[in-house]
N, C-alpha and C positions, 0 to 999 in steps of 0.2 A: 485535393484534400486527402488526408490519412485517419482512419479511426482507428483506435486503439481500446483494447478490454485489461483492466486490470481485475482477474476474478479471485474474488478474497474468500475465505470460509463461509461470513456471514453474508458479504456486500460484493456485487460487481461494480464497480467506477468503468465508466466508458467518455472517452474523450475524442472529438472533432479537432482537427488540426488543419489549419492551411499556413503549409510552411513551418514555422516555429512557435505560430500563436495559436493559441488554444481559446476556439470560438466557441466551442460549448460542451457542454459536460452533464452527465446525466450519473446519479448513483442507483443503483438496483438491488433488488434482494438475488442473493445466489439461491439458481434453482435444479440441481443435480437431475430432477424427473423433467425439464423441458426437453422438446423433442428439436432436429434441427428446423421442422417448419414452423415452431412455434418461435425459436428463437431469431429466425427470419424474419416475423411476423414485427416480433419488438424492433429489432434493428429499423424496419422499414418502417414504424411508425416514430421512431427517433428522428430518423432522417425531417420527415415529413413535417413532423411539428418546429422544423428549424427552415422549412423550406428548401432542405438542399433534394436533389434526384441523384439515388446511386450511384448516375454517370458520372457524377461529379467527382465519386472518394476512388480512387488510385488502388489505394489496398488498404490492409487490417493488417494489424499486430495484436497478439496478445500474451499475456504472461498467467499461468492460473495455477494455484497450488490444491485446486479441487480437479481432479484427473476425470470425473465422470462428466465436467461441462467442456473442457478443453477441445475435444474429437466433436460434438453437438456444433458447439460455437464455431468450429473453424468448417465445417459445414455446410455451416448457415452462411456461413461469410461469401463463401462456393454459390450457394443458391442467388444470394443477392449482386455480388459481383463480379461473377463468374472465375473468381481463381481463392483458393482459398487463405488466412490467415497466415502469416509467420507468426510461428508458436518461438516465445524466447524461453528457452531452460539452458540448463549449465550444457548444455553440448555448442549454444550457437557459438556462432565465429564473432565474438566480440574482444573489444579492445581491453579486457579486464585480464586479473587472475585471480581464483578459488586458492588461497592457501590454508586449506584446509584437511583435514584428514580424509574425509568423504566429499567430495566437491560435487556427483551427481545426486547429494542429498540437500546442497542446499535451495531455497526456494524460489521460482522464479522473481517473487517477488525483492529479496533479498539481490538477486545478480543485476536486476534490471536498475536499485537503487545503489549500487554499487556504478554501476556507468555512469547515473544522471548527477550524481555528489559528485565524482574525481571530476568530471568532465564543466558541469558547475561553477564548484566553488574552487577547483585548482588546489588542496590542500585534505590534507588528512580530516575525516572527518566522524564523526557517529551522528547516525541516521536512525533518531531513536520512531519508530514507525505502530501508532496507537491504532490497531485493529482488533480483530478479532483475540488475539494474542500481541500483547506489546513487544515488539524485538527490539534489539538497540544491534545495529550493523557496526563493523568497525571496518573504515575504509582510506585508506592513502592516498595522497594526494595522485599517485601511478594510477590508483585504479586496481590497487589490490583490497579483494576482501581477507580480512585478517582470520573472522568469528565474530562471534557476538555474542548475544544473550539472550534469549526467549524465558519469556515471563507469561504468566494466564493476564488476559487481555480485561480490561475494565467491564467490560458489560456483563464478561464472563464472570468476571468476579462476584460482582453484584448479583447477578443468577442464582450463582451456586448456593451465596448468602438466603437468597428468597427461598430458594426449594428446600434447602437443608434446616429451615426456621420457621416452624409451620404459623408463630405469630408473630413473625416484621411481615409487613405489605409489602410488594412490588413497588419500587419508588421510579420514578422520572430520574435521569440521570443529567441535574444542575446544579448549580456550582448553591451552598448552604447557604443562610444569611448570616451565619455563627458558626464559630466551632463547636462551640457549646451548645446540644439541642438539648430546646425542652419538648420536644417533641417527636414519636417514634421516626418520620419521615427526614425531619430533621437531620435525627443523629444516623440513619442511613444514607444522608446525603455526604454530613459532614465524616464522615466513617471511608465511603468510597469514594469522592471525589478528592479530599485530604490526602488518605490511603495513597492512591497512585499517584499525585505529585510527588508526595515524598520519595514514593518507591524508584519514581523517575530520576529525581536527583541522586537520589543513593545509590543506585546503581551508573548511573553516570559518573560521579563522584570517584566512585571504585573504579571503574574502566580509565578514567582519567590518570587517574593515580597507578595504572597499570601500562599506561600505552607505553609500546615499545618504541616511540620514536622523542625526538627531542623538543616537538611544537607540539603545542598544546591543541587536541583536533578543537574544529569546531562543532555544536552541536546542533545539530539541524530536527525538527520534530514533522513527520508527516501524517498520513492515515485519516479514518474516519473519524477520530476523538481527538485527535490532536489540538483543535480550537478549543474545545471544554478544558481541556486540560490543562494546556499553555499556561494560562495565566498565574494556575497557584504554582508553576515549577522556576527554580530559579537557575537553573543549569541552560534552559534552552535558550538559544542566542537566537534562530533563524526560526520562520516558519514558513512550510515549503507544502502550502497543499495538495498540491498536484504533481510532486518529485516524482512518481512512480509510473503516471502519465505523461508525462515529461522524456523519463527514460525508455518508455515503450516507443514513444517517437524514434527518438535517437537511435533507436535498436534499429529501425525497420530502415531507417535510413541507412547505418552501416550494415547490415546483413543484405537487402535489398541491390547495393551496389555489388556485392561481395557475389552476387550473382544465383545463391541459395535461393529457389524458390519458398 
């Protein structure tokens, strides 16, 4: 078996693998002040509540765009399994290219869904990825990341709206019964959840209308909001919840072979 950490700003996604199936799957809050014997601690009650014994996981992978959990986590990985993490950033030896101006600034998260789409779906694609910050990847059927797009992420959005407006409430973030509210909750539902559908298309739209190549990519939606959101977007073809856990597999397996500790 292989565990994998996908660590996001807000959320860490950690995924169990045996082989190519993905037995189980845990979501976490990102916590920059855990120490590595705390983060030990969870791993090994992860395990436990699935019944596997650490002997059982082979190694870890992880990709993390927060730099103070990365060195903790691949630690803790050490403590529990005795070797520690393959950390994936733009330096590993994978089968991709960054065509980008700064290619050691893009984010792990972004390189790791650039492997698991080309490799995939076989076809150019945008990998529009609803997290903490919504990004829309743009990737080739090769395996090249092109750019993309970074946008402020839904829940962020919704935040900013609460703090900055000292009379809307903090609303639950579900999908409205109307667009029309008559009610303040209401019309923050239908306000942000509306808001980034559309925002999703329209910038999909545009990328579409811009790609340099001659087949129309596909668009694939992943992240933690990606199910909330899906439904009112009309661009998205595929949804792909686990693409990024998916691609940390994939990694560990060609970096692993490749003989990189």
């Amino acid at each position: 078996m292989i565990l994998v950490f996908d660590v996001g700003n807000t959320e860490t996604t950690v995924g169990l693998y045996s082989a190519d199936t993905l037995k189980a799957h845990w979501r976490l809050t990102t916590n920059p002040d855990r120490t590595p014997d705390e983060l030990m601690l969870m791993i090994r009650q992860l395990l436990a509540a699935r019944d596997v014994l650490p002997a059982a996981v082979q190694g870890t992978a992880l990709g993390s765009v927060v730099p103070a959990v990365t060195g903790p986590l691949s630690e803790a990985c050490t403590l529990v399994f005795g070797r520690p993490a393959i950390v994936v950033d733009a330096a590993s030896p994978l089968p991709i290219r960054l065509e980008v101006e700064e290619p050691l600034t893009v984010g792990a998260d972004r390189i790791i869904n650039t492997l698991a789409a080309s490799r995939l779906y076989a076809r150019d694609t945008v990998v529009v990825d609803l997290g903490t910050a919504t990004t829309f990847d743009c990737i080739t059927a090769d395996g090249v990341f092109l750019g993309g797009v970074i946008a402020p992420g839904v829940r962020t959005s919704a935040e900013t709206l609460f703090r900055r407006t000292s009379k809307l409430p903090a609303t639950e973030l579900r999908a409205p019964v109307k667009v029309i509210g008559t009610r303040t909750e209401e019309c923050i539902r239908a306000g942000v959840v509306y808001g980034a559908a559309d925002a999703v298309d329209g910038i999909v739209r545009r990328i579409i209308k811009a790609w340099p190549r001659p087949a129309r990519p596909l668009v694939v939606a992943t992240g933690g909001l990606a199910e909330a959101i899906r439904p009112f977007c009309e661009t998205i073809e595929v949804m792909a919840p686990h693409l990024t856990l998916d691609g940390l597999r994939m990694a560990y397996d060609l970096i692993g072979k490749s003989g990189r500790p």
